[in-house]
C-alpha positions in Angstrom: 233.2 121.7 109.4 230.1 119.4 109.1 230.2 118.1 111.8 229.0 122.0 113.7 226.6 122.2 111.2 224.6 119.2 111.9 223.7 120.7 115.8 222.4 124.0 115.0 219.9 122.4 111.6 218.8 120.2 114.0 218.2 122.9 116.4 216.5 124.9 113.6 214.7 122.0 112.4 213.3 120.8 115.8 212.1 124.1 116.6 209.9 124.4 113.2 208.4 121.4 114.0 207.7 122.4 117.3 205.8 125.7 115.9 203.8 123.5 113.0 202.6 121.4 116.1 201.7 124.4 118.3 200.1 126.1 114.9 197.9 122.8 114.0 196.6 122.9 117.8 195.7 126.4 117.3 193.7 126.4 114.3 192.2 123.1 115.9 191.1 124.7 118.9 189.4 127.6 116.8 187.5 125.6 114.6 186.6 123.2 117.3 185.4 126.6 119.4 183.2 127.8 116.2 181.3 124.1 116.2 180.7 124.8 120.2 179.5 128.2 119.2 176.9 126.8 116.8 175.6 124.2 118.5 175.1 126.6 122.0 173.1 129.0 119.4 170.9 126.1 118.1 170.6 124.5 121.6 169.4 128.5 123.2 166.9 128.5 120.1 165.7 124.8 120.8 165.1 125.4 124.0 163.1 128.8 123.6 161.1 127.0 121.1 160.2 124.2 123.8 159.3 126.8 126.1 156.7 128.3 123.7 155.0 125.1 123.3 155.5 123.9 127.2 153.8 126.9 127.9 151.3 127.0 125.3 149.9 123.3 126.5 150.0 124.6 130.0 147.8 127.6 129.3 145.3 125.3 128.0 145.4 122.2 130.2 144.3 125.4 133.1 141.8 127.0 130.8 140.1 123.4 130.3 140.3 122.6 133.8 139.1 126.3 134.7 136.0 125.9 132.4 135.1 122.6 134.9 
């Protein structure tokens, strides 16, 4: 009677473990997503920031040289 007991825990057991593993990847993935999100948002704000100033020193390096 053991003996048929032992294949289907197994079973049982294997596919729990199987679930966890699938489950750890998941909430992995989502936090992993969430740090991409974050750093896309600060890159978007960096780079409209650079633009301001790029453009700021461009408007006067021509109103210097269109004073000349």
């Amino acid at each position: 009677m053991k003996k048929t007991m032992i294949g289907p825990l197994l079973t049982v057991i294997g596919l729990i473990l199987i679930g966890a593993l699938f489950a750890y990847f998941y909430i992995s993935i989502n936090r992993l997503e969430k740090k991409v999100m974050a750093i896309q948002a600060a890159t978007v704000e960096d780079s409209g920031k650079i633009s301001a100033i790029v453009n700021f020193f461009n408007a006067n390096l021509n109103a210097q040289t269109d004073k000349k």
